[in-house]
N, CA and C of each residue as an Amber inpcrd file, in Angstrom:
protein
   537
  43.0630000 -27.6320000  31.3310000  41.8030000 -26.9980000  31.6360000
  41.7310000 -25.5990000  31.0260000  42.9520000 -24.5780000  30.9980000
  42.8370000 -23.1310000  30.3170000  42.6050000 -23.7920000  29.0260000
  43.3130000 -24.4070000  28.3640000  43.1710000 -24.3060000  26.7170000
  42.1010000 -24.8140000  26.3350000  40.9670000 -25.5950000  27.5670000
  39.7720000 -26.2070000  26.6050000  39.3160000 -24.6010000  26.7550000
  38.7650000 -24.2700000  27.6450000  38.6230000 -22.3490000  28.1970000
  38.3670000 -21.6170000  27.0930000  39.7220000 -21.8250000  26.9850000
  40.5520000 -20.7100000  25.6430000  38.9780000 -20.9990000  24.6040000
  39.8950000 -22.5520000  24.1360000  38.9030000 -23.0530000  23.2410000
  37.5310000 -22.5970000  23.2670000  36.9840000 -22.9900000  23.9340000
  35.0340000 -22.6190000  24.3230000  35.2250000 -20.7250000  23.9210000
  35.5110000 -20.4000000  24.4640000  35.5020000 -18.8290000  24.3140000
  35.5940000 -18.4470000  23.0700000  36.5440000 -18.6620000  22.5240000
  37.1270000 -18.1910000  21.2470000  35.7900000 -18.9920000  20.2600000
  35.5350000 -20.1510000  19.8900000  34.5000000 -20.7470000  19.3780000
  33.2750000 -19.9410000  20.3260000  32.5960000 -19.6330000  21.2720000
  31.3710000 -18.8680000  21.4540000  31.6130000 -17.3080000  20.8580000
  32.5240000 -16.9910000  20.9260000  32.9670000 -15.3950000  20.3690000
  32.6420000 -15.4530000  18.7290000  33.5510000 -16.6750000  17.8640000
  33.4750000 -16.6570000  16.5980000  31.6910000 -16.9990000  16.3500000
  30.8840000 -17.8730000  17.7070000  29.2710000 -18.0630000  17.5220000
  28.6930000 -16.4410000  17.2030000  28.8620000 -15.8910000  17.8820000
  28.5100000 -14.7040000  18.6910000  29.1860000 -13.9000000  17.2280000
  30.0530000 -13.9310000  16.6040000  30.6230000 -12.6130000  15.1720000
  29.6560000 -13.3770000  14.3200000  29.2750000 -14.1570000  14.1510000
  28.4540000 -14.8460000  12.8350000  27.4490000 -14.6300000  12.9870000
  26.4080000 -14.9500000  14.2450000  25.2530000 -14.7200000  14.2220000
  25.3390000 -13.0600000  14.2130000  25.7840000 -12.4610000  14.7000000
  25.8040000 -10.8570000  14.4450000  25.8780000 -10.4600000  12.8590000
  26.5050000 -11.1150000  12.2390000  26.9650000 -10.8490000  10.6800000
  25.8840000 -11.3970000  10.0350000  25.1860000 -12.2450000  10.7030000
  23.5730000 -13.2340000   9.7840000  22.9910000 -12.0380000   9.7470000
  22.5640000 -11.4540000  11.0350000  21.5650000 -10.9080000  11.0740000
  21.6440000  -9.0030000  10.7500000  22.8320000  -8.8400000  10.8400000
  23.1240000  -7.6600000   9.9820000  22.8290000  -7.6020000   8.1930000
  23.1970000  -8.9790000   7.8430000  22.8410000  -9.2380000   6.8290000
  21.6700000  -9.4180000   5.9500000  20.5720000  -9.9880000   7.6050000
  19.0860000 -10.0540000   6.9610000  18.3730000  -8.3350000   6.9020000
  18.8800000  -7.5340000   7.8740000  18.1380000  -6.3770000   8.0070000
  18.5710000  -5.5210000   6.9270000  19.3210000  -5.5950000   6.0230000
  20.0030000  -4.7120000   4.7740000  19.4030000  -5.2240000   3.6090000
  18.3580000  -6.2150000   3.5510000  17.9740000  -6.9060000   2.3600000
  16.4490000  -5.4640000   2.5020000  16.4950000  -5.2760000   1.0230000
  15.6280000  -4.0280000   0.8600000  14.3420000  -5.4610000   0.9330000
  13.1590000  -4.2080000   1.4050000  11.7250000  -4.8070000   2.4370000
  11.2440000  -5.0470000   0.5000000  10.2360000  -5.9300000   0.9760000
   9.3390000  -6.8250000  -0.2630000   8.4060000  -5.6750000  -0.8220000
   7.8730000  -4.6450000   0.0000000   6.7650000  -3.9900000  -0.1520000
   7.8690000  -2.6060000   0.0250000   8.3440000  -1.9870000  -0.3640000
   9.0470000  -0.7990000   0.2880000   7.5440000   0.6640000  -0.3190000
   7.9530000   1.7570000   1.1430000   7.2130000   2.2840000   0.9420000
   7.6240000   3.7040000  -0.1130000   6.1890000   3.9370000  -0.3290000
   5.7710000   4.7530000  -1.8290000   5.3670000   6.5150000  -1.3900000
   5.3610000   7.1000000  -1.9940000   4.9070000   8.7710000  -2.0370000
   4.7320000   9.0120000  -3.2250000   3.3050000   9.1850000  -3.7490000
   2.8220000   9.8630000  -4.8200000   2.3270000  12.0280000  -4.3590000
   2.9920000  12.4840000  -4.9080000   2.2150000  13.6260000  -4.4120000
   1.1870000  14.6840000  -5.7950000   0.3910000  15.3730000  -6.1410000
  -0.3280000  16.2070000  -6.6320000  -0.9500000  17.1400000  -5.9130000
  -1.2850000  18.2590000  -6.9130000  -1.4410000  19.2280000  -6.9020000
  -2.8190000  19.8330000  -7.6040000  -3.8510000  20.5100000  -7.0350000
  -5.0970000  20.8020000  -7.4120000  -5.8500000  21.6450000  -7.1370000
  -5.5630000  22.9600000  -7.5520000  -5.8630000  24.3210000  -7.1320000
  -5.2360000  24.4280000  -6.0440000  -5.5130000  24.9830000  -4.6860000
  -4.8390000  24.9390000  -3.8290000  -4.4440000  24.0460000  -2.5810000
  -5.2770000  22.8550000  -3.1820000  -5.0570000  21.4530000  -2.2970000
  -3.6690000  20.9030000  -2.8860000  -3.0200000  20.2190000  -2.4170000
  -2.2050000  19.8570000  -2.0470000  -2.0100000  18.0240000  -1.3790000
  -2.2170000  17.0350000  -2.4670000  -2.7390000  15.5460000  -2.2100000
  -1.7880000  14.7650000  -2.3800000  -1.3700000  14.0270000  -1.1610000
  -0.8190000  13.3390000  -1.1820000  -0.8190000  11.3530000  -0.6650000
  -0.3140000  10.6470000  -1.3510000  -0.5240000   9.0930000  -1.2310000
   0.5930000   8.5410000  -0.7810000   0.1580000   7.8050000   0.9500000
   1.3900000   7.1180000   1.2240000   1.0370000   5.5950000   1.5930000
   2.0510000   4.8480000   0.5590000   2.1300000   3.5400000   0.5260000
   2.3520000   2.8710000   0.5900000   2.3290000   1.3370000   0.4730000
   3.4240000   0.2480000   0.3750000   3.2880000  -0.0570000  -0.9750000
   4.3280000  -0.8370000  -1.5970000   4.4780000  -1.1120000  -3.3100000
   5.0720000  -2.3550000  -3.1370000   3.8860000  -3.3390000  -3.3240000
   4.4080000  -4.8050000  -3.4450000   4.9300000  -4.7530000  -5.1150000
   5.3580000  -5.8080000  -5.1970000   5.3380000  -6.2870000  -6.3250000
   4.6980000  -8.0030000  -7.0930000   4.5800000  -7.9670000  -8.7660000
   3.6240000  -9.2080000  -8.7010000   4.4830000 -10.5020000  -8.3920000
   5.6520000 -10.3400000  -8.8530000   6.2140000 -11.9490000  -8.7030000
   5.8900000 -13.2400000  -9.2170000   5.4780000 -12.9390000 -10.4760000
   4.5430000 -13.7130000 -11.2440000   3.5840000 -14.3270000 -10.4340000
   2.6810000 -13.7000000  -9.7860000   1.3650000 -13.8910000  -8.9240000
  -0.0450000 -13.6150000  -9.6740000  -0.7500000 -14.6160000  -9.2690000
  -1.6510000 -14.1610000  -9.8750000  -2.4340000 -12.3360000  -9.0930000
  -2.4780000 -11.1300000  -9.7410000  -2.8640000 -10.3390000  -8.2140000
  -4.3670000 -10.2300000  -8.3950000  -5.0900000  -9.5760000  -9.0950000
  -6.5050000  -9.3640000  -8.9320000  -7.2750000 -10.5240000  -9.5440000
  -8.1170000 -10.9340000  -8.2370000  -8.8700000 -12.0890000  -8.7450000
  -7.8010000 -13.1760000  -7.8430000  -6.8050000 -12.9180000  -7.2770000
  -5.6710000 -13.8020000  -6.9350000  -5.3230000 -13.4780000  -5.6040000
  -4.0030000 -12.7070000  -5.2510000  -3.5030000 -12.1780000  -4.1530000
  -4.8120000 -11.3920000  -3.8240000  -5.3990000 -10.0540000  -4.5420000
  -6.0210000  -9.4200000  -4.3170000  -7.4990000  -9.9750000  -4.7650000
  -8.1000000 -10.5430000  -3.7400000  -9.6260000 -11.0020000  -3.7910000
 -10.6760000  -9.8310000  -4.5280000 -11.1830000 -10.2780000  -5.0840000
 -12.4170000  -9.8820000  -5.9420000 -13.5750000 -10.2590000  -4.3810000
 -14.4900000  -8.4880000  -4.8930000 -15.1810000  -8.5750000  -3.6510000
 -15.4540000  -8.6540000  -2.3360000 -13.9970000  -8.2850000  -1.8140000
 -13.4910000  -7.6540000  -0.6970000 -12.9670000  -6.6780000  -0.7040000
 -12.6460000  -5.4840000   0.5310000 -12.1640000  -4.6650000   0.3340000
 -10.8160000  -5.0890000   0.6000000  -9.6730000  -3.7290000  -0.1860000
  -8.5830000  -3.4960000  -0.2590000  -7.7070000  -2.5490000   0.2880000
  -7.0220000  -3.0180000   0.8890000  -5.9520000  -1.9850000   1.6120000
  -5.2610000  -1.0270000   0.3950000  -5.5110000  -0.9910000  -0.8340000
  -4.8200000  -0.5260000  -1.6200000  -3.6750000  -0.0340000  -2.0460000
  -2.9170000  -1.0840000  -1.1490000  -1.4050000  -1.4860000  -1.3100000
  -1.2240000  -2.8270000  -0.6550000   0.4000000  -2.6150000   0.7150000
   0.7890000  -3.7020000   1.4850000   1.1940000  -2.9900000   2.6400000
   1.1330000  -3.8090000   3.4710000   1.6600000  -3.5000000   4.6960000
   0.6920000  -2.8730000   5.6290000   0.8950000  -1.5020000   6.4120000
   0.2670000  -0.2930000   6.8330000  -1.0340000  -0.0770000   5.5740000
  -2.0440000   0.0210000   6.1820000  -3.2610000   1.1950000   5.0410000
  -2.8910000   2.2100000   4.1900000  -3.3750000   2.1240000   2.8290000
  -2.6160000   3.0320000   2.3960000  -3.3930000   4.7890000   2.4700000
  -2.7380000   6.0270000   2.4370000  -3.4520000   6.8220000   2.9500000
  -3.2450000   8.2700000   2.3660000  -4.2970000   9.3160000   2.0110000
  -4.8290000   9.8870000   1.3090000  -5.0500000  11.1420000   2.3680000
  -4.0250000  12.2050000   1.9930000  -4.1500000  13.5060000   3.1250000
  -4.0930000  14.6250000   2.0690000  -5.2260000  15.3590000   2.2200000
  -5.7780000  16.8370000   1.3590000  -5.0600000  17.9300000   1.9250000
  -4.5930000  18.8240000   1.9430000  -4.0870000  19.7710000   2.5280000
  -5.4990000  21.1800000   2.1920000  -6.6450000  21.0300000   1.6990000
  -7.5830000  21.7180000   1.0280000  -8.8700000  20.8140000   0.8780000
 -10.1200000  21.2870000   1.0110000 -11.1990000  20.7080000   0.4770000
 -11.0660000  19.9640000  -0.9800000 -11.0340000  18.8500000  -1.2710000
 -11.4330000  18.6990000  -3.2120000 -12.7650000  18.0920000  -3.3110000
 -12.7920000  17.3550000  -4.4890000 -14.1600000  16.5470000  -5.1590000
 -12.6660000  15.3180000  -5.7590000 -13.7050000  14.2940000  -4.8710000
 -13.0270000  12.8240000  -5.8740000 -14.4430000  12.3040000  -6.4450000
 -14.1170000  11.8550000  -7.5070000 -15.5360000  11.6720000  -8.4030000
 -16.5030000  12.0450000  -8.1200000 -16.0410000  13.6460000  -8.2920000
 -17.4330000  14.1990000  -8.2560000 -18.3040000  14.9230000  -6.8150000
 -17.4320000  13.9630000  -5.5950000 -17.8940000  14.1480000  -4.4020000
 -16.6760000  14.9210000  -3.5240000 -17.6410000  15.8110000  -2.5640000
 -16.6180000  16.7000000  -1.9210000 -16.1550000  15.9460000  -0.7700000
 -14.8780000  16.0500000  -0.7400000 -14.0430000  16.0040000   0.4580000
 -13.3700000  16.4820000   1.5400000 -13.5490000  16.9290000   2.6070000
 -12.8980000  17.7780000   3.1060000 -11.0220000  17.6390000   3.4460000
 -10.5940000  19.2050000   3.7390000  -9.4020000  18.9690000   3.8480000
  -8.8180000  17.6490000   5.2850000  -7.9970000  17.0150000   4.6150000
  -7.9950000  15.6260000   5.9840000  -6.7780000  14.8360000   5.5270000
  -6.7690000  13.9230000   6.7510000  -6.4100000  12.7620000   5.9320000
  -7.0020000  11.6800000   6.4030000  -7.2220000  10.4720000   5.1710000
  -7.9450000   9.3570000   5.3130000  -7.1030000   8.1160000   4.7660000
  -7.8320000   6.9980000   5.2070000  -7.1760000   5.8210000   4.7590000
  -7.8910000   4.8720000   3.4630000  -7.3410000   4.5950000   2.3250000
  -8.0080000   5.0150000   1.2080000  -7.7750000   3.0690000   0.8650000
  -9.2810000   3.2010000   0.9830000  -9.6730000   1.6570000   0.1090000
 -10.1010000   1.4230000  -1.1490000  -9.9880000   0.5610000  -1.3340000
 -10.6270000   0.0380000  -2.6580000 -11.4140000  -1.5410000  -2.9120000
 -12.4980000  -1.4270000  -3.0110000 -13.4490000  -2.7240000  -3.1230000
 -13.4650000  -3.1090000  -4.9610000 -12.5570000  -4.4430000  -4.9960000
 -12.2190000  -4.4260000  -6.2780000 -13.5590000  -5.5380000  -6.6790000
 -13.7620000  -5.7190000  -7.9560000 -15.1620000  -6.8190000  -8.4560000
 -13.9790000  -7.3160000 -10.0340000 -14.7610000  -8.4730000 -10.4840000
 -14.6700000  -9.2300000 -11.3670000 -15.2140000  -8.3980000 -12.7330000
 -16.3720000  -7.6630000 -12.4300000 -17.1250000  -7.1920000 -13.4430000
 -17.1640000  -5.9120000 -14.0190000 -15.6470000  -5.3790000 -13.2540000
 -15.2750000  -4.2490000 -14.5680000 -15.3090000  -2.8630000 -13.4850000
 -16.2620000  -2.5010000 -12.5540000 -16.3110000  -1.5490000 -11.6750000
 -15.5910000  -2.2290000 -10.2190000 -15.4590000  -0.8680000  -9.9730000
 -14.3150000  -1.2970000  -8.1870000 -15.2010000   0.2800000  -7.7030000
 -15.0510000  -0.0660000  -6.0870000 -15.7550000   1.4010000  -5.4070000
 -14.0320000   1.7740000  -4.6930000 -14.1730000   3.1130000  -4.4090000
 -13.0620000   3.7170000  -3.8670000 -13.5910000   4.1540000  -2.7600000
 -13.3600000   3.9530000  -1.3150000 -13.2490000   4.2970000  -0.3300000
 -12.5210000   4.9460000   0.4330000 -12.8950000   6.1540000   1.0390000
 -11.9240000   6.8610000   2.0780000 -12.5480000   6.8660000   3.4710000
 -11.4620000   6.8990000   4.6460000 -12.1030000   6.6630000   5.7510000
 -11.3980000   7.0490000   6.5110000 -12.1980000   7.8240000   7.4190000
 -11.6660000   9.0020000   8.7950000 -10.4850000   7.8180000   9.2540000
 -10.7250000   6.8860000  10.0100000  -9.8210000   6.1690000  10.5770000
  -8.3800000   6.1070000   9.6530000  -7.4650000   6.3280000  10.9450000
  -6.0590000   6.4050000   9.9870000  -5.2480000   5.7480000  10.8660000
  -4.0350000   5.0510000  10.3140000  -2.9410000   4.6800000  11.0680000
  -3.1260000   3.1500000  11.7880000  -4.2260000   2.4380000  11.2970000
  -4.3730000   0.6250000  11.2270000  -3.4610000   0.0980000  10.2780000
  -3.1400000  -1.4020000  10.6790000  -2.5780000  -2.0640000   9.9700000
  -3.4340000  -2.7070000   8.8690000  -3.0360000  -2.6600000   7.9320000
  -4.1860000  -2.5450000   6.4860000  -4.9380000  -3.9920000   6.2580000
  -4.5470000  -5.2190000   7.1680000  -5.8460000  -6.2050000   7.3410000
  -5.5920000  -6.4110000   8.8360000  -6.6620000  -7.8020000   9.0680000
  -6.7320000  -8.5090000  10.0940000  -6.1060000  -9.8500000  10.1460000
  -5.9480000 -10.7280000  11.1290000  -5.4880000 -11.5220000  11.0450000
  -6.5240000 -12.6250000   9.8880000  -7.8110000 -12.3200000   9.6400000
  -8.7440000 -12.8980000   8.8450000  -8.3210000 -12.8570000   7.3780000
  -7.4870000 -11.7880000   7.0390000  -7.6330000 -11.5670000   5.5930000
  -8.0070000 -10.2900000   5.3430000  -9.2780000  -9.9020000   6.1820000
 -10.2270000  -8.8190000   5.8040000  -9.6170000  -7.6580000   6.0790000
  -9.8340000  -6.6520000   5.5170000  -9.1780000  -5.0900000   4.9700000
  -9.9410000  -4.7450000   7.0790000  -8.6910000  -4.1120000   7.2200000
  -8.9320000  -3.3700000   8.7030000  -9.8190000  -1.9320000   8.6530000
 -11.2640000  -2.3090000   8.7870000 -12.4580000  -1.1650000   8.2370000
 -13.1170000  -0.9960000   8.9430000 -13.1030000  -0.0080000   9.6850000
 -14.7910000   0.4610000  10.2670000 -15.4920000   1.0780000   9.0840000
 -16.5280000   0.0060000   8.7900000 -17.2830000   1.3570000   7.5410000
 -18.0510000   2.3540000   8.1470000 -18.4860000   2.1330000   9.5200000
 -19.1100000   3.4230000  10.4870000 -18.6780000   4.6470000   9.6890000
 -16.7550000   4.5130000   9.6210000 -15.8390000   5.7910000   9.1690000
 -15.6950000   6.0170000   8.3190000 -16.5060000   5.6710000   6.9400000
 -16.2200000   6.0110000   6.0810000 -17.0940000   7.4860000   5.7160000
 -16.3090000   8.4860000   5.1440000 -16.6240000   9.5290000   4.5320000
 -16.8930000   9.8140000   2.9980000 -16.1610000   8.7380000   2.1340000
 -16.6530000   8.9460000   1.1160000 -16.5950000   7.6760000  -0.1280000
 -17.4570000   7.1730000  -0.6310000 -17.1840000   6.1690000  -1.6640000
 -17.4050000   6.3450000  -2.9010000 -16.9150000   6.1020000  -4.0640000
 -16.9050000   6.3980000  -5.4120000 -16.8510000   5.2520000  -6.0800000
 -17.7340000   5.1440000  -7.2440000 -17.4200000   3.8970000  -8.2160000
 -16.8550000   4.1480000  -9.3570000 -15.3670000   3.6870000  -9.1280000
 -14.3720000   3.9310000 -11.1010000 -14.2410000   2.6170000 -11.6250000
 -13.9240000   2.8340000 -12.7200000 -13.9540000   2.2130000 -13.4840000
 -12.3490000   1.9220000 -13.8810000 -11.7510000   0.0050000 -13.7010000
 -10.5670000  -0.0100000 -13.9450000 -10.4140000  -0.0760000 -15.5490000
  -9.0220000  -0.2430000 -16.3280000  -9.1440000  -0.0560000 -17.4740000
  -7.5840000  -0.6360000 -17.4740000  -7.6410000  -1.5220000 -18.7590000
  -6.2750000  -2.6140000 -19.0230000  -5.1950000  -1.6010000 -19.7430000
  -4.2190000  -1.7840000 -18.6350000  -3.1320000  -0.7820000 -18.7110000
  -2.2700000  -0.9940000 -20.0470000  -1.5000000  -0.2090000 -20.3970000
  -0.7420000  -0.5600000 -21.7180000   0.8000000  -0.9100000 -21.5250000
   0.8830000  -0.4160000 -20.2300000   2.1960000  -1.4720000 -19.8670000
   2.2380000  -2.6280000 -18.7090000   2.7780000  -3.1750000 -18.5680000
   2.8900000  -4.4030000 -17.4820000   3.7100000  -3.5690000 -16.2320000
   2.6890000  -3.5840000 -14.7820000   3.7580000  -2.7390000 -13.6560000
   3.7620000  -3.6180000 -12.6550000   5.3600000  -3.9710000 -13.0220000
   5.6150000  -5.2840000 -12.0020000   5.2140000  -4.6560000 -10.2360000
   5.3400000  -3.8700000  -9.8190000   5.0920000  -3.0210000  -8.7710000
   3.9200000  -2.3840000  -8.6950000   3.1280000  -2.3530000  -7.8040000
   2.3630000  -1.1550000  -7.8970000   2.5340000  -0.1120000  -7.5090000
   1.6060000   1.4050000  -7.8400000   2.3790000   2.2890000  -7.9730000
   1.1120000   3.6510000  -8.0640000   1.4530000   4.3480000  -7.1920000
   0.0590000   5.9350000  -7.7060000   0.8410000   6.9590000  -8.6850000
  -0.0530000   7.5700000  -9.2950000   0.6800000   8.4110000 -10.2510000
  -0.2700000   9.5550000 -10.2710000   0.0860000  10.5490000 -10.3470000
  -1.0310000  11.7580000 -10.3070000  -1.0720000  12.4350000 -11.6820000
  -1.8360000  13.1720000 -12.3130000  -2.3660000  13.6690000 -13.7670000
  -2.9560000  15.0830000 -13.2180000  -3.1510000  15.6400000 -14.3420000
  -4.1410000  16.6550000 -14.3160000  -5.7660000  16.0790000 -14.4060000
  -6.0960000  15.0040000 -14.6200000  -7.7010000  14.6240000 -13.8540000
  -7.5650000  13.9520000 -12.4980000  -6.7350000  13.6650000 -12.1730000
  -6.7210000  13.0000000 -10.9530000  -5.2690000  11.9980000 -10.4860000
  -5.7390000  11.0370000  -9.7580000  -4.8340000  10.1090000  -9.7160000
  -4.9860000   8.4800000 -10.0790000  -3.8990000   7.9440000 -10.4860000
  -4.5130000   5.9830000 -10.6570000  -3.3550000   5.0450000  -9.9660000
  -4.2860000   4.1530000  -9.6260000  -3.0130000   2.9230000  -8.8630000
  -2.6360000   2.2140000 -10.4160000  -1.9560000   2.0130000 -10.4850000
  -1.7530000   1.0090000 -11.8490000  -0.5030000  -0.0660000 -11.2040000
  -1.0400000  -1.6180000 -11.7480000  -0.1850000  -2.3980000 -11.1030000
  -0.8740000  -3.7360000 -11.9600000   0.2820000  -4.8320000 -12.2470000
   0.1720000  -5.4810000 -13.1790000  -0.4400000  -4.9970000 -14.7650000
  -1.3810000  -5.6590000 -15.1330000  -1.9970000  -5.1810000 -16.4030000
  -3.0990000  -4.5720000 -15.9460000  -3.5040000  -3.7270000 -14.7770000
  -4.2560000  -3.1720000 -14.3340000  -4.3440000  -1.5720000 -13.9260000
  -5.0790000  -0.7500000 -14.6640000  -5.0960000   1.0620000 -14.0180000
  -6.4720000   0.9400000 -14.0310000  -6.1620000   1.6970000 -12.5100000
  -7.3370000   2.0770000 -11.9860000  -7.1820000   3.8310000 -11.3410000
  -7.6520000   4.6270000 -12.4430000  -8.2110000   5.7800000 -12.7920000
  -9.3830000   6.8110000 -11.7910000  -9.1230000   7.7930000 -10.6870000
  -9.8870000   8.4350000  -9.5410000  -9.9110000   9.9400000 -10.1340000
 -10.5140000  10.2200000 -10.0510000 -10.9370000  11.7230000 -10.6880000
 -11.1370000  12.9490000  -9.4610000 -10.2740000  13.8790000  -9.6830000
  -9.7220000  14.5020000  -8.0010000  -9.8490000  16.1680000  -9.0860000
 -10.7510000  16.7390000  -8.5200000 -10.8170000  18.7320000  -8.9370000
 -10.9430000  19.2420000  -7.3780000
């Protein structure tokens, strides 16, 4: 009777080191979407982009993953989000110093609108699909213009310039104009 005991124990213990070692193992695998920080600089504002950065995975993404004619979380995961430390102008239009959660309504036909919106800190859809939006909150929308990138970005990714900033991801930049 001890040695079946023994037995059972020692086999639930060795259960018990493995499943511990599985699952140590799954939480060290770097996340699919890991998150992003673009920061710039613009007179005395101070702009920064925090994100998630999927990647394509030979996916189809715009027109594909990323629906044409819906709005966009403009990343993965969490909303992605857009904090001024200063008043600016994004295309053109003033913004106050804040932070917002920054969409993008992508189209088939060459223009996408850029959205920013008081609401911050949603999970960037619904269980529907649909981009997590009160447009009540939106403060400001802009229409840019995307433009076929010259390199392939397996990731997506913000990058800041002296005109502004662009998401660029797959064969796709998309170009925001920030004074």
């Amino acid at each position: 009777m001890k040695i079946f005991t023994l037995k059972q124990s020692l086999m639930s213990m060795l259960f018990l080191l493995m499943s511990t070692a599985f699952l140590f193992a799954q939480n060290n695998q770097p996340p699919a979407s890991p998150a992003a920080t673009a920061t710039g600089k613009f007179g005395n504002a101070t702009v920064t982009i925090t994100y998630s950065s999927p990647a394509v995975k030979g996916r189809e993404i715009f027109g594909g993953l990323v629906p044409y004619d819906k709005v966009w979380r403009a990343g993965a995961n969490q909303a992605t989000i857009l904090e001024t430390t200063a008043p600016i102008q994004v295309e053109g239009k003033n913004l106050p110093a804040g932070k917002y959660t920054l969409f993008m309504l992508p189209t088939a036909n060459n223009g996408w609108t850029v959205i920013l919106n008081s609401e911050t800190g949603q999970w960037g859809i619904q269980r529907t699909g649909e981009a997590n939006l009160d447009r009540s909150k939106d403060v400001l929308t802009a229409s840019v213009k995307p433009a076929k990138s010259s390199t392939m970005h397996e990731r997506l990714v913000y990058e800041f310039n002296t005109n502004g900033f662009s998401l660029s991801w797959d064969n796709l930049t998309i170009p925001v104009s920030v004074k």
